[in-house]
C-alpha positions as MATLAB code, in Angstrom:
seq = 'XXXXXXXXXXXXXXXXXXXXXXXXXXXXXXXXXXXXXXXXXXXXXXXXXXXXXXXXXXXXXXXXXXXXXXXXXXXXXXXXXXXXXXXXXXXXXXXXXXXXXXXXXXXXXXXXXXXXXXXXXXXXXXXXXXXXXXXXXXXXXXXXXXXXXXXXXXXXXXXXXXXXXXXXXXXXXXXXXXXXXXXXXXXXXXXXXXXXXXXXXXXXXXXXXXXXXXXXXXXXXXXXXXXXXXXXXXXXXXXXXXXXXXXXXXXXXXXXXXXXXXXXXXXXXXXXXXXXXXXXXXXXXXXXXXXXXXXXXXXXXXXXXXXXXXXXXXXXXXXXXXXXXXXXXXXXXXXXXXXXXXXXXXXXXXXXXXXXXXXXXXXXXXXXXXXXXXXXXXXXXXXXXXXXXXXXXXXXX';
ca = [
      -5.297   50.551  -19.643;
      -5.291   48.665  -16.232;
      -7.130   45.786  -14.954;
      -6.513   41.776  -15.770;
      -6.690   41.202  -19.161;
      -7.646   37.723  -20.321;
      -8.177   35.989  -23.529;
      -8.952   38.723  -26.581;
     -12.059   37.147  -28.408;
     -11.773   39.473  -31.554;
      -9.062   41.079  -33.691;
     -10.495   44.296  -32.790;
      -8.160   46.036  -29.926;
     -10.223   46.765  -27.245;
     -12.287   43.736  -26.777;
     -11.151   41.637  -24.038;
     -13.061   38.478  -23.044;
     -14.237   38.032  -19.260;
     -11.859   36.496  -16.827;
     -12.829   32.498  -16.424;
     -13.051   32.180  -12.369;
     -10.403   29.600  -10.982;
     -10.372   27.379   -7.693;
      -7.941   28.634   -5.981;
      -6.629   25.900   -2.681;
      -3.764   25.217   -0.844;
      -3.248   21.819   -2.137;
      -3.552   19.859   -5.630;
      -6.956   18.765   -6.647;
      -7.928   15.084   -6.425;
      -9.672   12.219   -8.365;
     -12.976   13.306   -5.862;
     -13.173   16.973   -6.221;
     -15.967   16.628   -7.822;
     -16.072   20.116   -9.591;
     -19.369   21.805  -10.546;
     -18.304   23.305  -13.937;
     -16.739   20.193  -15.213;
     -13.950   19.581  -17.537;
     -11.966   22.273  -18.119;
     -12.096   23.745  -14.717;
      -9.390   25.800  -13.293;
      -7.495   25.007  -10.259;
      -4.614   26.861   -9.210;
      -2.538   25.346   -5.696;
      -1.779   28.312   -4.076;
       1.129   27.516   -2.167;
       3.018   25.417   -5.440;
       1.238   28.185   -7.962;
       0.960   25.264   -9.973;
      -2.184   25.355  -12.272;
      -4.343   22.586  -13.108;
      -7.611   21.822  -15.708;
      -9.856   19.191  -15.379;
      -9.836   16.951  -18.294;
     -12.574   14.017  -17.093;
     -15.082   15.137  -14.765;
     -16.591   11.550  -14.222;
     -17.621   11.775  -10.088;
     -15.072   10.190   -7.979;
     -13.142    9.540  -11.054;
     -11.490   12.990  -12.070;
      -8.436   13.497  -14.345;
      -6.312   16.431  -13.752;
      -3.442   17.918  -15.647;
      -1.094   20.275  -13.929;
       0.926   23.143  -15.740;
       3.915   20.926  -15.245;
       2.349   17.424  -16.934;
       1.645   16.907  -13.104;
      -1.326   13.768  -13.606;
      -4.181   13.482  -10.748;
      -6.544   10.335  -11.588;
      -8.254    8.201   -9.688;
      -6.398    5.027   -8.199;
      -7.111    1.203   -8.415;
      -5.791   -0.663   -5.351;
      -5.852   -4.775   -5.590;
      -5.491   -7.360   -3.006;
      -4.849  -11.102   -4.335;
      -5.208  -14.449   -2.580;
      -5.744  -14.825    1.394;
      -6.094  -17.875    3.985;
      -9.509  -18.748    4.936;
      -9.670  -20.204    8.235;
     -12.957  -21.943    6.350;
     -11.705  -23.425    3.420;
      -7.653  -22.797    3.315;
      -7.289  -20.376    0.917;
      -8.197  -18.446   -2.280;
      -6.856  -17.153   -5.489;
      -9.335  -14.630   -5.916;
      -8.260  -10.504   -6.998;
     -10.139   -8.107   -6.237;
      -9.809   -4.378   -7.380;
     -12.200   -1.052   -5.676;
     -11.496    2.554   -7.208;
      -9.571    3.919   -3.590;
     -11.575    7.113   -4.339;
     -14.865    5.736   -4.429;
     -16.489    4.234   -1.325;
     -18.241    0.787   -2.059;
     -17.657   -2.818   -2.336;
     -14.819   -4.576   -4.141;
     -15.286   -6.411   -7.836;
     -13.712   -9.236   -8.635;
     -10.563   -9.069  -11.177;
      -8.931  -12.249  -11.731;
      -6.967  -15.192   -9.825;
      -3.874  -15.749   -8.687;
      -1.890  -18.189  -11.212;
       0.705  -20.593   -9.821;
       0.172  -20.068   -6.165;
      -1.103  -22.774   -4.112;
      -1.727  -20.925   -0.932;
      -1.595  -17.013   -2.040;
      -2.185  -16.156    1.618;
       1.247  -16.540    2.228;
       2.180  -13.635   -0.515;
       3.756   -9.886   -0.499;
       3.067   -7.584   -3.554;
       4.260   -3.900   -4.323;
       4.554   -2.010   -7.515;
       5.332    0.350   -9.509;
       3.256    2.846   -8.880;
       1.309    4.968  -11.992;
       3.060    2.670  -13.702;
       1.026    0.133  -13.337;
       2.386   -3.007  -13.013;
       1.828   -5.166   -9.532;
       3.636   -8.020   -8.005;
       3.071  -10.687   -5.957;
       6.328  -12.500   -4.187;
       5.896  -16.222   -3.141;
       3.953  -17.867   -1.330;
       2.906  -21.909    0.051;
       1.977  -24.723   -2.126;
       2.351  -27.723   -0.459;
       6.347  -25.864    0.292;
       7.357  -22.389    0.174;
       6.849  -21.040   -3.515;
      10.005  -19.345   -4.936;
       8.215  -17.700   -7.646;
       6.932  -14.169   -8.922;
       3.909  -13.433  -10.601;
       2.213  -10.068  -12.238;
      -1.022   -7.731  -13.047;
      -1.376   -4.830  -14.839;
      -3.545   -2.943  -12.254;
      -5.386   -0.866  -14.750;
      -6.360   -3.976  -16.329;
      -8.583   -6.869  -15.146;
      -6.855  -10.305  -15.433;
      -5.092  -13.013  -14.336;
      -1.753  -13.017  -13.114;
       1.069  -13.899  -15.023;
       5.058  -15.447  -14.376;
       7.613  -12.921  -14.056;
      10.770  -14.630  -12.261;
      11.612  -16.518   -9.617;
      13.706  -15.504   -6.121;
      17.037  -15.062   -5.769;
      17.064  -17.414   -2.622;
      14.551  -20.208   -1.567;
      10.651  -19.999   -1.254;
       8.936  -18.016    1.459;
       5.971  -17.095    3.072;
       4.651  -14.430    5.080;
       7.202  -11.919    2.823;
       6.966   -7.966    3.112;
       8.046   -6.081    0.166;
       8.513   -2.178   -0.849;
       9.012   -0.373   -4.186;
      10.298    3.445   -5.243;
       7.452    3.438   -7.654;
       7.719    4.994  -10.875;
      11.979    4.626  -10.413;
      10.480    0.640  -10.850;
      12.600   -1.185   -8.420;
      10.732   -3.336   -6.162;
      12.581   -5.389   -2.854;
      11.064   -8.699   -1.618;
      12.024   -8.946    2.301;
      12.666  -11.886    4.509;
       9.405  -14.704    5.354;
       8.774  -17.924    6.678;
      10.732  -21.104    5.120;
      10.222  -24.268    6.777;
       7.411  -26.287    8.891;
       3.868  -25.689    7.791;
       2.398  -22.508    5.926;
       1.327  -21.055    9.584;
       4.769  -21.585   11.555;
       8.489  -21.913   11.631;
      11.673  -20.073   10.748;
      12.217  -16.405    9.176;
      14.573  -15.802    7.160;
      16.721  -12.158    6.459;
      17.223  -12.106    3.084;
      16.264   -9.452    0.632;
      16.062   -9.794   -3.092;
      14.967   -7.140   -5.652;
      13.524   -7.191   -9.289;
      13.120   -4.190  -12.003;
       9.047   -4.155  -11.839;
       8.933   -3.448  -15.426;
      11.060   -6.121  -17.047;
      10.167  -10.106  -15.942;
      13.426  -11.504  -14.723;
      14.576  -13.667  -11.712;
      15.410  -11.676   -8.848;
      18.900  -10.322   -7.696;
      20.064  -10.723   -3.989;
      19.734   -7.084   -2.433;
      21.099   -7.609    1.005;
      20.176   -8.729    4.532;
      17.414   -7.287    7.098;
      18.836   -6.677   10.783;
      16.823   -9.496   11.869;
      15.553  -12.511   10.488;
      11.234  -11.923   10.963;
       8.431  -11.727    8.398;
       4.631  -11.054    8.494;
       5.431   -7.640    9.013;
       3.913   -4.461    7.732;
       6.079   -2.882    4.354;
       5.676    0.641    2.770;
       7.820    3.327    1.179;
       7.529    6.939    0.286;
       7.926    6.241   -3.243;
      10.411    7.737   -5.333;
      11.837    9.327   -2.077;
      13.584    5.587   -2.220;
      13.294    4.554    1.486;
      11.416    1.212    2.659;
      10.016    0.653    6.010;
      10.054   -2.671    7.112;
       8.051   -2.981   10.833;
       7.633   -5.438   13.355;
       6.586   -8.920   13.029;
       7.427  -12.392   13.877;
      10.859  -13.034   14.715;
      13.766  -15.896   14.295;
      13.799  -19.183   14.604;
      10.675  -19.304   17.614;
       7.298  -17.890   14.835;
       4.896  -16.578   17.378;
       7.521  -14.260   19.002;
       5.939  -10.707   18.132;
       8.561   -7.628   17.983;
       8.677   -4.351   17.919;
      11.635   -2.942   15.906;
      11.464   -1.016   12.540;
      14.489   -0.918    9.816;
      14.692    0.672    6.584;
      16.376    0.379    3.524;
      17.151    2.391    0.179;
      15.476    0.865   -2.416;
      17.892    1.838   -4.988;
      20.849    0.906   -3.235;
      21.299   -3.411   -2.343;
      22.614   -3.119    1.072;
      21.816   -4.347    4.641;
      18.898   -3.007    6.093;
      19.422   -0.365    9.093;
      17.934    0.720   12.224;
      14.841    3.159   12.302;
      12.966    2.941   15.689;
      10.395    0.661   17.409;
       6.455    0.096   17.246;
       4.650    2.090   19.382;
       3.719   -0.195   22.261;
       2.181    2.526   24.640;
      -1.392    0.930   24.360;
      -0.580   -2.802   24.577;
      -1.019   -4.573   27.602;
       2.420   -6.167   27.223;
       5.109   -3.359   26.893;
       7.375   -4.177   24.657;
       6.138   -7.539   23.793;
       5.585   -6.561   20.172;
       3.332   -6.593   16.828;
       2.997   -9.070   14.080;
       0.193   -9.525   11.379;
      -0.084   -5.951   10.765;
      -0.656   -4.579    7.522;
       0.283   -1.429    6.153;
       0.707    1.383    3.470;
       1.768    5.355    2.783;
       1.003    8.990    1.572;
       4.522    8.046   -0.748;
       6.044   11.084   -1.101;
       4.599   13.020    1.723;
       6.440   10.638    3.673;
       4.296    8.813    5.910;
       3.497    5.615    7.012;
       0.526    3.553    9.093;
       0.274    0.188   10.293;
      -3.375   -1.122   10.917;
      -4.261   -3.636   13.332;
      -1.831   -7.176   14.085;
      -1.461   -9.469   16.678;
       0.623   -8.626   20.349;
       1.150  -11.355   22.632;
      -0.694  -10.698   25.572;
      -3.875   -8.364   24.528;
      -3.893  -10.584   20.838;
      -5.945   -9.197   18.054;
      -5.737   -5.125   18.340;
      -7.795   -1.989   16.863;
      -4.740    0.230   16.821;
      -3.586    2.392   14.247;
       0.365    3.730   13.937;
       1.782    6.137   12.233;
       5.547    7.399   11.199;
       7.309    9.825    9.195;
       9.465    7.933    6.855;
      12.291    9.833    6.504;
      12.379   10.814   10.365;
      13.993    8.097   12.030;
      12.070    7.479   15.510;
       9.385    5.067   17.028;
       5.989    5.211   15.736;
       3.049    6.965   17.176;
      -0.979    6.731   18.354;
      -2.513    7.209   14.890;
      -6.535    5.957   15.656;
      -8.206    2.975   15.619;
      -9.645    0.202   13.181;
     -13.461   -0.219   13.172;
     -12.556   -3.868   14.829;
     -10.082   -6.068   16.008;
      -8.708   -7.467   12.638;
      -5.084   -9.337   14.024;
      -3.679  -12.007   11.621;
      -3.234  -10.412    8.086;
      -5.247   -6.838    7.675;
      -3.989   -5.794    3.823;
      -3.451   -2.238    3.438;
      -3.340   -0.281    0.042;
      -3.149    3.894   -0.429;
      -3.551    6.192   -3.143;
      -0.158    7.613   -2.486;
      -1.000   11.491   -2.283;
      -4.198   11.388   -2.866;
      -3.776   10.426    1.269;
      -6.477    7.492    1.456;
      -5.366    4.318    2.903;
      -7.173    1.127    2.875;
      -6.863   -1.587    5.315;
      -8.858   -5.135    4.136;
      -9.882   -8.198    5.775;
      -7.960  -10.074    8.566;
      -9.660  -12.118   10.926;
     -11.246  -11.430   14.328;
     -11.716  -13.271   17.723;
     -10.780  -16.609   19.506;
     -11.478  -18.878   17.067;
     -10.440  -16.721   14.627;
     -12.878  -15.980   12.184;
     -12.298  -14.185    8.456;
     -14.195  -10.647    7.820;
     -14.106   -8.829    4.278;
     -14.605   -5.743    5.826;
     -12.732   -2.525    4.179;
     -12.115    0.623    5.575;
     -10.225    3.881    5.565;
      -8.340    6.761    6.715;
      -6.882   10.025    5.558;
      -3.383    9.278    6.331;
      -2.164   12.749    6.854;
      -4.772   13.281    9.647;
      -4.609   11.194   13.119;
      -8.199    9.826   13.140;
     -10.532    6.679   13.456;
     -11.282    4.203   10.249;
     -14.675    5.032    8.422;
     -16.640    2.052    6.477;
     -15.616    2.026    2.895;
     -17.175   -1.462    1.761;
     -16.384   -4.984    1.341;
     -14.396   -7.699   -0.263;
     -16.120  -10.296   -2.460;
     -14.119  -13.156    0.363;
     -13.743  -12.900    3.285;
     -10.030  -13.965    4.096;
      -6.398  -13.037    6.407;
      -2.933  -12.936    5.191;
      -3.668  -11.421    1.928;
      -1.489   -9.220   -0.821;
      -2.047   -5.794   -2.146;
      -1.024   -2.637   -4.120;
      -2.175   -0.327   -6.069;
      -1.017    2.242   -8.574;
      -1.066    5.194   -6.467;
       2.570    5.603   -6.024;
       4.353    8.204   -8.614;
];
C-alpha cells in the first residue's frame, strides 16, 4: 500500500479514515488567528515542525497547545496610576485584552500609593503576577505592591526597597525565571524634579519579600524607558533624566543580567538622528519588547530642544549598538507614554502621556507590530486620561 495513512476508523484492515487538512505557516499561531474550523484545528509551523490544536476558538481570544506543551493565549496588559496635570493623580487600573482592539476597562486601584504616577511595574510574565515599585506620597514611597493580571482587583503589599523611596523608577523582569529588578528614580525635591539615584534592587516576583540590593546603573537617571527579552535574562535600561540637574535629557543605553546582581554595563545610545538637538537626549519615553525575539521600542519622550516627539526606536537586545528609526506615534505624547507587549505575540502598546505647551493628558492607546518598522494604528482608549503611568502584562514566557 502507499499513500498517507491517517487515523483507522474500524478494526477492519483496509479502512483508513480521510486525512484532516492542517494550516501549515511559517510561524506559531496566535490568540487572533481566528480559525474557521474552530477548536481542534491543526496548525503545523513549518520552519519549528512544531504542531499545534486549537483548544478555545473564542475570536481574538484563541488558546493553542503546541506538541511540546508550547501555550498561545491571549494576553492582558495593565497600566496603574498616572499624574493628571488636572487633578494630580489617580489610582485607577486598567486592563484591555492586547489582542483585541478597543477601549480599556477598569480593574482596580492602586493601594498605598499616594501619587502612583511616579511608579515602575514589570512581571512575571504567563505567570501572572505584576508589580508596581514606589512611587510619591507626600515623599518618595519605598514600598511594593501586587496584581494578579488574570484577575481583576486591587493591589496588594508585597515588600518594601532595599534602599530609600523613589520616583520616576524603570524596572525589567526575565519573566517566567520570576526575578524582577527595580532601577534607579528620583529621591528628593518635589514629585516632578530633583536628584536620580543609581541603585538597583531586585525581588523574586512570586514570593512577597523586601527587596535585595542588585547593584548600581552606570549613571544615576530615571524616567527612562525599561524592557527585557524575557527569559533570555538581559534588561535594557534607556535614556532619561540624568544626575543631580532633572531636566537634563540623555541618550545612553545600559543593560544588565537579570539573574546576575551586578553593575549595569554599556549598550549604545538613543537614536538622535531626527531630533533637532543632536545628542541632546530623550527622557519620558516609555517602552516594551517581542521578549524572546529580542527586541525592543521606545515610544515617544521628551528632547530638549524639539520637546514632546512622535518617534518610535527600536533595538535588538542582545546586539549591543545604538538604536534605530522604528516609525512614529499617532501624536506627540512626551512626559510618560506607558508601553505594554504581548511578548511574541509581537503587539506593543504605548498609552497615554500628555501633549503640547501646556501640557495636556490624552488616554489615547495605540499599537505596533514590533517586529515590523512601521507607524502606530488606533487601538482604543483609557478610562483616564493621565502621564507618568505603570504597566505590564503577562505576555512574557
Amino acid at each position: 500500500m502507499s499513500g498517507v495513512i491517517s487515523d483507522n476508523t474500524q478494526k477492519a484492515s483496509g479502512v483508513i479514515a480521510s486525512v484532516a487538512s492542517a494550516t501549515l505557516d511559517s510561524s506559531d499561531p496566535t490568540a487572533s488567528t481566528n480559525p474557521s474550523t474552530g477548536v481542534g484545528t491543526k496548525w503545523i509551523n513549518t520552519t519549528s515542525g512544531e504542531i499545534f490544536l486549537c483548544t478555545d476558538a473564542t475570536a481574538g481570544a484563541n488558546k493553542w497547545i503546541g506538541q511540546k506543551l508550547k501555550k498561545v493565549t491571549s494576553s492582558r496588559g495593565i497600566w496603574g496610576g498616572g499624574s493628571q496635570n488636572s487633578s494630580g493623580h489617580t489610582t485607577c487600573i486598567d486592563y484591555v485584552n492586547i489582542s483585541v482592539l478597543g477601549n480599556a476597562t477598569d480593574f482596580g486601584d492602586l493601594i498605598g500609593h499616594g501619587d502612583p504616577g511616579q511608579s515602575a511595574s514589570t512581571s512575571n510574565g504567563v505567570s501572572a503576577r505584576g508589580l508596581f515599585f514606589g512611587g510619591y506620597i507626600s515623599g518618595y514611597y519605598d514600598g511594593i505592591s501586587y496584581v494578579t493580571i488574570t484577575s481583576a482587583g486591587n493591589s496588594a503589599d508585597f515588600g518594601d526597597s532595599a534602599h530609600q523611596g523613589r520616583s520616576n523608577s524603570m524596572s525589567v523582569s526575565n519573566g517566567t525565571n520570576d526575578r524582577a529588578v527595580w532601577c534607579g528614580g528620583s529621591i528628593t525635591g518635589s514629585h516632578s524634579a530633583g536628584p536620580q539615584r543609581e541603585f538597583m534592587d531586585y525581588v523574586t516576583v512570586s514570593s512577597a519579600s523586601n527587596a535585595s540590593d542588585f547593584g548600581d546603573m552606570i549613571d544615576e537617571r530615571g524616567s527612562g524607558a525599561s524592557f527585557s527579552n524575557g527569559v533570555h535574562d538581559r534588561g535594557i535600561l534607556y535614556a532619561g533624566y540624568e544626575g543631580f540637574t532633572y531636566n537634563t535629557p540623555f541618550e545612553k543605553i545600559e543593560y544588565i543580567t537579570i539573574s546576575t546582581p551586578s553593575n549595569g554595563t554599556t549598550f549604545g545610545n538613543a537614536n538622535m538622528v531626527d531630533y533637532s538637538a543632536n545628542p541632546n537626549g530623550l527622557a519620558a519615553v516609555g517602552g516594551c519588547s517581542n521578549d524572546t525575539n529580542d527586541r525592543g521600542i521606545k515610544m515617544g519622550g521628551n528632547e530638549p530642544v524639539s520637546g514632546k516627539i512622535d518617534t518610535i526606536d527600536y533595538l535588538n537586545i542582545v546586539s549591543l549598538g545604538d538604536s534605530q528609526s522604528f516609525g512614529t506615534i499617532t501624536t506627540a505624547t512626551g512626559s510618560g507614554m506607558c508601553c505594554v507587549s504581548d511578548g511574541t505575540g509581537e503587539r506593543g502598546l504605548g498609552a497615554g502621556g500628555s501633549v503640547g505647551s501646556p501640557s495636556v493628558d490624552v488616554n489615547t492607546i495605540e499599537y505596533v507590530t514590533i517586529s515590523t518598522p512601521s507607524d502606530a494604528a488606533d487601538f482604543g482608549d483609557l478610562t483616564e486620561a493621565r502621564h507618568w503611568h505603570a504597566g505590564c502584562s503577562n505576555g512574557a514566557e
